[in-house]
ZAMARGU-4260 file (C-alpha; in steps of 0.2 Angstrom, whole numbers, plus 5000, padded with zeros to 4 digits):
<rodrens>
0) 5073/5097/4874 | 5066/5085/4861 | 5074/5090/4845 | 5086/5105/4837 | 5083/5123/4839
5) 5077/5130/4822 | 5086/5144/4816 | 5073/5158/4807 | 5081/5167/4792 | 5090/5184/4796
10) 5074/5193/4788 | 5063/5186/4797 | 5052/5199/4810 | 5051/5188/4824 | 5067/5192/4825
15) 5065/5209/4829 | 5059/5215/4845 | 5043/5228/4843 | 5048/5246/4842 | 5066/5241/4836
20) 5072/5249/4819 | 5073/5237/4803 | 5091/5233/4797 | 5090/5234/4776 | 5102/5232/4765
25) 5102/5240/4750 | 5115/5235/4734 | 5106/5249/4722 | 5119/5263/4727 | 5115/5283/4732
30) 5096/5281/4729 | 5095/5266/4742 | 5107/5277/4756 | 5098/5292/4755 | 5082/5281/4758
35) 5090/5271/4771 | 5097/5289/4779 | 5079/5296/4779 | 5070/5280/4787 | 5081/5280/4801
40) 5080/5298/4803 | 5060/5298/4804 | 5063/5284/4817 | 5075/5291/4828 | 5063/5305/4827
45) 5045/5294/4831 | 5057/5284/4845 | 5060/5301/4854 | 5042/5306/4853 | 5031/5289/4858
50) 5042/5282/4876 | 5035/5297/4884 | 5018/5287/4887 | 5027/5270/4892 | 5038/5282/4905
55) 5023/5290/4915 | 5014/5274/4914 | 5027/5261/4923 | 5030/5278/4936 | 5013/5276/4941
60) 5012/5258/4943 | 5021/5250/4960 | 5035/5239/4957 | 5030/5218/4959 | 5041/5219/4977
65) 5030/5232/4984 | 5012/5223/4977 | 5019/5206/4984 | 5021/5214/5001 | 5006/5223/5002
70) 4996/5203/4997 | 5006/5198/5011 | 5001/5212/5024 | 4983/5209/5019 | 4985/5190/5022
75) 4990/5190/5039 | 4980/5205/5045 | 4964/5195/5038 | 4971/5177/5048 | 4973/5189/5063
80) 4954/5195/5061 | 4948/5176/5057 | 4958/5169/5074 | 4952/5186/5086 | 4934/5183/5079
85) 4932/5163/5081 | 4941/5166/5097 | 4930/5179/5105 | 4916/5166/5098 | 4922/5152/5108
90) 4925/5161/5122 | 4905/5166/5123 | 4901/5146/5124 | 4900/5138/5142 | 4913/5126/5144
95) 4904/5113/5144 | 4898/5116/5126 | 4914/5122/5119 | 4923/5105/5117 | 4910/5097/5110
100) 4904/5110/5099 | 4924/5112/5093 | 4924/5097/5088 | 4908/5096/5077 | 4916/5113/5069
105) 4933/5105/5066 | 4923/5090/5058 | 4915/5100/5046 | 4931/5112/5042 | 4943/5098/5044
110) 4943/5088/5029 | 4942/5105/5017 | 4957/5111/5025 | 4969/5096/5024 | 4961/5097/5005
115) 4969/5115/5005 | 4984/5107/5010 | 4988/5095/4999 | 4982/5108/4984 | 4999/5118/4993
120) 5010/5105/4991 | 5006/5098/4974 | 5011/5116/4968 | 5024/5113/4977 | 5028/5097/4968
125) 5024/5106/4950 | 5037/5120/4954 | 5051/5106/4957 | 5049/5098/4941 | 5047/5116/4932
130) 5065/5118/4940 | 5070/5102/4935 | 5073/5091/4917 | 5058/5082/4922 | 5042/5084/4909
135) 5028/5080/4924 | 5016/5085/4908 | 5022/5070/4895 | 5023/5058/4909 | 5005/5062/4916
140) 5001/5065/4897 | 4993/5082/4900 | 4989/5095/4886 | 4997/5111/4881 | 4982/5120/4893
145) 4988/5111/4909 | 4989/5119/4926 | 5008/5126/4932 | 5013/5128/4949 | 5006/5146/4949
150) 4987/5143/4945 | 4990/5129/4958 | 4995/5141/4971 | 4979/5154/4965 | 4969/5140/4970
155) 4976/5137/4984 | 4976/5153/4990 | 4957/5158/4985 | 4955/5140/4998 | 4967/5143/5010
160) 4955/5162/5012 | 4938/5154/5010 | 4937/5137/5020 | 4942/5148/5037 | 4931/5164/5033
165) 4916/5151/5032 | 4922/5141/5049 | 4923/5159/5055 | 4906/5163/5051 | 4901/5147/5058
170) 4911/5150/5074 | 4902/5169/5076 | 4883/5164/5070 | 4881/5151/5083 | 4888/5159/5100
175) 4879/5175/5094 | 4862/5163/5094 | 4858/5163/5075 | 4858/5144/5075 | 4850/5143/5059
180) 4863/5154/5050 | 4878/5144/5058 | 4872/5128/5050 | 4870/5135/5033 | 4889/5140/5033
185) 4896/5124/5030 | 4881/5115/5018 | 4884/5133/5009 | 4903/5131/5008 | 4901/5111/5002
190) 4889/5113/4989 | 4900/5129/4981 | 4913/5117/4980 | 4904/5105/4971 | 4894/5117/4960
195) 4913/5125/4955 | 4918/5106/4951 | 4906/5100/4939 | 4903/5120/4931 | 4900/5116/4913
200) 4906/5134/4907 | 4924/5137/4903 | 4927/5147/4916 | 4937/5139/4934 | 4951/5131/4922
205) 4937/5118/4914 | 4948/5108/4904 | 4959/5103/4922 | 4942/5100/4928 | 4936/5088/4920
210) 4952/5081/4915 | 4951/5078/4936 | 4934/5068/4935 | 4937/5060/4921 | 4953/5052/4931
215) 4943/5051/4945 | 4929/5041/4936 | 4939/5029/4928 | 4948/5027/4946 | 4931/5019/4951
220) 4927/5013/4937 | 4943/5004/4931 | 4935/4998/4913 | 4953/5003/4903 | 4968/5003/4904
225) 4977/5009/4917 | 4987/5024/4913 | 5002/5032/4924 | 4989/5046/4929 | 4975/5036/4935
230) 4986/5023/4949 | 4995/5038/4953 | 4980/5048/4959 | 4974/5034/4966 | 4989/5032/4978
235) 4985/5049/4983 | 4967/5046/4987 | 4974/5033/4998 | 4981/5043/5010 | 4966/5054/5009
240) 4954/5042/5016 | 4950/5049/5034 | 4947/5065/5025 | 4934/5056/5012 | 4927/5049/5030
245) 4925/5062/5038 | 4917/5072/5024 | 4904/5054/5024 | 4901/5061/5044 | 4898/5078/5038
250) 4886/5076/5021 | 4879/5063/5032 | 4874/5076/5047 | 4869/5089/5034 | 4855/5077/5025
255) 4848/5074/5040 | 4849/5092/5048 | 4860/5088/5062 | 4872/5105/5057 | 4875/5115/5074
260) 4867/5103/5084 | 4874/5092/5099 | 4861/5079/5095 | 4872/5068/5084 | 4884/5065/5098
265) 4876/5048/5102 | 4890/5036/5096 | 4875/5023/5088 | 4865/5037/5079 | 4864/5038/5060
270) 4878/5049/5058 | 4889/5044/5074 | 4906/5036/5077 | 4899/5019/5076 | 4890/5021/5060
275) 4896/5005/5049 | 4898/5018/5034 | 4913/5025/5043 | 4925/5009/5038 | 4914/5006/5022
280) 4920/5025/5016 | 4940/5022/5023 | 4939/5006/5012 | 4936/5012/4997 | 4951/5020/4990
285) 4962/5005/4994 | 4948/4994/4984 | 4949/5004/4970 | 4969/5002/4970 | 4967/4986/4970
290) 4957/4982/4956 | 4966/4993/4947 | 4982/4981/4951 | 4970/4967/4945 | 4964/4977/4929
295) 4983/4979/4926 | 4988/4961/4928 | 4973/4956/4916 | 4981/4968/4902 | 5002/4964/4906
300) 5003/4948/4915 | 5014/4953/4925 | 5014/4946/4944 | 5020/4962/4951 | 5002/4968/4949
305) 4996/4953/4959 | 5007/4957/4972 | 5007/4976/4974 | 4986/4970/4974 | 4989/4959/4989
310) 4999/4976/4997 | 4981/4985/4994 | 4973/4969/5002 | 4981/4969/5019 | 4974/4987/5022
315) 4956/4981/5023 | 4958/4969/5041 | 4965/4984/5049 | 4949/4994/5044 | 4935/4981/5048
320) 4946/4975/5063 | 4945/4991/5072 | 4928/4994/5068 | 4924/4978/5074 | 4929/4987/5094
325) 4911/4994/5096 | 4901/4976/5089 | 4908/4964/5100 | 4912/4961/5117 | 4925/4969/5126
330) 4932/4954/5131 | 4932/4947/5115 | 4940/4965/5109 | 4954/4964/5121 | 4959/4944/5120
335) 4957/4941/5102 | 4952/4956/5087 | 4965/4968/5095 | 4979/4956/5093 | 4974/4954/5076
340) 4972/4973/5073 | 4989/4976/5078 | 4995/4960/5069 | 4986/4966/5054 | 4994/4985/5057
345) 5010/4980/5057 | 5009/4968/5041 | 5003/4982/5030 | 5016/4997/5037 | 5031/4987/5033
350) 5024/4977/5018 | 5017/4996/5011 | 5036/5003/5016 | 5045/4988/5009 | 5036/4991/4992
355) 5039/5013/4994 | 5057/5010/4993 | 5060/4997/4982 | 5046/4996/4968 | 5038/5013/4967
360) 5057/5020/4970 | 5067/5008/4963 | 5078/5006/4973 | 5091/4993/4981 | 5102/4989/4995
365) 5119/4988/4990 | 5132/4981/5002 | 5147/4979/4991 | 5150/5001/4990 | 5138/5008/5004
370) 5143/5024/4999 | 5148/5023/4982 | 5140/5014/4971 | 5149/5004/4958 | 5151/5013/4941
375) 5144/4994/4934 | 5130/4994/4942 | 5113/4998/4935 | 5112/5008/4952 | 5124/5018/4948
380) 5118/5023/4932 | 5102/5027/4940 | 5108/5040/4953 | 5119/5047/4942 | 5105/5050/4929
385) 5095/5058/4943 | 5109/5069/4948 | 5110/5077/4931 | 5127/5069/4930 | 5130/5061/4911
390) 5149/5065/4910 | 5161/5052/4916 | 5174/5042/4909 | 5175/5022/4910 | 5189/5012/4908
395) 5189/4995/4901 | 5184/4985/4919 | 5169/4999/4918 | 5176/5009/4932 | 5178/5028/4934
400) 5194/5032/4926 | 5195/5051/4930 | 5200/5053/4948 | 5190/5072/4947 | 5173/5063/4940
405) 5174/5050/4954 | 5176/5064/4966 | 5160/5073/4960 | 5152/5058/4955 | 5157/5050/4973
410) 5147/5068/4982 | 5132/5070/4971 | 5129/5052/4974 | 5132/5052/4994 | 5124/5070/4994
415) 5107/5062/4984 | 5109/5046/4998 | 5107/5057/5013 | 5092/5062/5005 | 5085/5045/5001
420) 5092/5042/5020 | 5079/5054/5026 | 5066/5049/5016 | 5067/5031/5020 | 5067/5035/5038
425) 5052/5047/5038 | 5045/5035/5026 | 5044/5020/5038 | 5038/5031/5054 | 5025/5038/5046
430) 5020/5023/5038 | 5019/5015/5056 | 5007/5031/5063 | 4997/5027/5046 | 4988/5011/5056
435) 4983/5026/5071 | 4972/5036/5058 | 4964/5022/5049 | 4959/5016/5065 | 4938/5019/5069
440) 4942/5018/5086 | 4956/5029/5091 | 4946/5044/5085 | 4944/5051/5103 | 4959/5064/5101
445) 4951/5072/5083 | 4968/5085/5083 | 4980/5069/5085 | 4973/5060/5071 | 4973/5078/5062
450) 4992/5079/5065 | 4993/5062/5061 | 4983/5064/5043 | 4992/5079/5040 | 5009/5068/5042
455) 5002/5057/5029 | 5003/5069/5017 | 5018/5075/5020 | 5022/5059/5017 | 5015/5059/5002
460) 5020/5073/4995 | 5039/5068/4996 | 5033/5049/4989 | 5028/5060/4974 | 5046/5068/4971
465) 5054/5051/4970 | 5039/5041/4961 | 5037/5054/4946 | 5057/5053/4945 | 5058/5035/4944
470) 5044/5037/4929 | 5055/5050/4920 | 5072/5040/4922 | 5059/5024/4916 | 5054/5035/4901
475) 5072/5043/4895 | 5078/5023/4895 | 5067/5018/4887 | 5069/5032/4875 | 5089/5030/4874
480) 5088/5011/4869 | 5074/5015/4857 | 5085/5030/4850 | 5100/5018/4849 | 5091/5003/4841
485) 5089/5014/4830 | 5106/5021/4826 | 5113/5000/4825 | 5099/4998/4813 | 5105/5015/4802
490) 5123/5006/4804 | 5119/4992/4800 | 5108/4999/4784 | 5124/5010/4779 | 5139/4996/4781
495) 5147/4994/4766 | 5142/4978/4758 | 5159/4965/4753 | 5148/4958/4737 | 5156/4958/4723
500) 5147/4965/4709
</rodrens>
């Protein structure tokens, strides 16, 4: 991919698989053949006589089909105990305990599963561009020891069986009465997964830890310059916020030993729905984006970085505004900050759409061809380069000469524009539900704004597909007109010269 396959020599042994016999040629006449005959008898002979092991061996083992079923047997019998188990326990509550006492559970459990998820679909993400031409690992600049899609998946797996084992646990303990054990579940579970983060030992994939912090630290700590790795992540963290909110509710609860209690349900206690920390913690990732866009514009001068900064900057009166519901009057709540919230709302879902679609994606309306793109246009060149379609023919207007390439050019790019069709639209729904989740005080209907966060990520799982793309298509460019700036330079270096000498 980046440069010519080398070509051992013939003797060379990695050319020869182990077990394989050696090919000699020998010039020295009778002596070298009768050599030659009795090596490759003594091998023949010693190939009959070692398989026998290797044979018995892979009979014994079970085929990869049969273990893959047997993991997924296993799997949904254990998700079959978990639900009967938390189940039964819920049942045992009184009913007026049970929906409040849900809802502290799911608190705690919540933002570690929507974690889990989005472990799942980043693998999911790695195992698309593994498929594809695109090096994920040069554009985020990652080492030869990076995670693949599998690893990704092991640890989402180990989470996906851990986080509801633990609510389980939780779930049993406290309708069986051991109060005490139920609230140890989820400070347990919590302080694993922070032990397993910062582990100094080489053990946990280390080197992708700390390659994780390291990003994450100079995300809140934008003293460099900013690298693809570091906005990127932090676009993710974006539409992570409720979960970094609600994980403020649970540490919160757990320092001050409100775990399995219904104590903490007053709405103006420390850790309750009208704690001021609650906006401070949803803030946070769109500040750190934005003085990152202001780090940027200090280091390139360019005024896109001011203006993708003022995107970052309309999120924070939708935040404060809703928050502002339980400081204020309700009267002053219903005539003049909600009309502002839902200005405010409505200002930040299409400005963030507007910039989705054509900055992070690069992409533009075309109303000449709207459903072919002119050969000409840079448009063109640009679907066409992420359709994996580099053969076609141009005549001297620049237009598609071959009436066979314009056909397959003509479905690749209406086939990739019903996918950018349906990204677009989910795009600008889900961008419009965004406003609900950051909103303090729609929180009432905790498994809405769970379907609604889980939304966002889908969301921002398939932003990932086209923003990583766009970077790769930025990259090769930029590679090609380097690669032929240096061809017209050769040229120009090799021209024959009309001095006379």
């Amino acid at each position: 991919m980046f440069g010519g396959q080398v070509v051992p020599p013939s003797n060379s042994p990695h050319l020869r698989k182990s077990g394989s016999r050696p090919v000699v040629f020998d010039l020295d006449g009778e002596q070298g053949n009768t050599e030659m005959e009795g090596l490759l008898h003594s091998t023949e002979t010693n190939d009959l006589k070692i398989p026998s092991l290797p044979i018995s061996t892979a009979a014994i083992m079970p085929s990869p089909i049969l273990l893959w079923r047997f993991k997924v047997l296993l799997f949904f019998l254990w998700g079959f105990f978990c639900c009967k188990i938390g189940w039964d326990s819920v049942m045992r509550m009184s009913v007026n305990l049970r929906d409040l006492f849900l809802y502290e559970a799911f608190l705690y459990y919540n933002p570690l599963l929507l974690v889990t998820m989005m472990v799942w679909l980043w693998g999911v993400n790695l195992w698309v561009f593994a498929q594809s031409t695109i090096s994920y690992a040069k554009i985020f600049d990652l080492d030869q020891n990076h995670l693949t899609h599998r690893e990704i998946w092991k640890v989402a797996t180990w989470m996906t069986i851990i986080v509801p084992i633990s609510m389980t646990a939780y779930l049993y303990l406290y309708s069986h009465g051991e109060v005490s054990l139920a609230a140890s579940q989820p400070v347990f579970l919590y302080c694993a997964v922070a032990l397993i983060l910062i582990f100094p030992f080489d053990i946990f994939y280390l080197s992708s830890r700390y390659y994780l912090l390291r990003t994450l630290w100079r995300i809140v700590f934008p003293l460099q310059a900013i690298t693809f790795s570091d906005f990127f992540l932090a676009d993710i963290l974006t539409s992570m916020s409720k979960v970094f909110s609600d994980l403020e509710r649970s540490v919160c609860r757990m320092v001050h030993r409100q775990v399995a209690t219904i104590a903490w349900f007053e709405a103006d206690s420390v850790c309750g729905s009208h704690s001021i920390g609650i906006p401070i913690i949803l803030v946070l990732p769109y500040i750190f984006r934005l003085f990152q866009c202001l780090r940027q514009y200090k280091d390139t001068k360019e005024k896109t970085a001011l203006f993708n900064a003022l995107k970052y900057s309309t999120a924070v009166p939708v935040i404060f505004l809703s928050a502002l519901k339980y400081h204020v009057l309700p009267d002053s709540w219903t005539n003049f900050y909600r009309p502002l919230w839902l200005l405010s709302g409505v200002l930040n879902s299409l400005y963030s759409f507007y910039w989705d679609v054509t900055r992070d994606w690069d992409l533009r309306p075309n109303t000449e061809f709207p459903f072919l793109l002119p050969a000409a246009s840079p448009e063109f060149s640009n679907l066409t380069n992420r359709v994996s379609v580099h053969t076609y023919y141009m005549d001297e207007n620049g237009m598609v000469a071959d009436l066979a390439v314009l056909v397959l050019l003509s479905y690749c790019v209406n086939l990739e524009l019903q996918v950018y069709f349906w990204v677009i639209g989910s795009n600008f729904i889900l961008r419009l539900a965004w406003t609900y989740k950051l909103s303090a005080h729609l929180r009432h209907n905790y498994l809405t704004v769970f379907t609604i966060t889980a939304l966002e990520m889908i969301r921002r799982f398939q932003w990932v597909f086209f923003r990583v793309e766009n970077e790769w298509t930025k990259m090769s460019s930029k590679s090609n007109l380097q690669l032929s700036e240096i061809s017209s330079e050769e040229d120009k270096l090799l021209a024959p010269s009309n001095h006379n000498v």
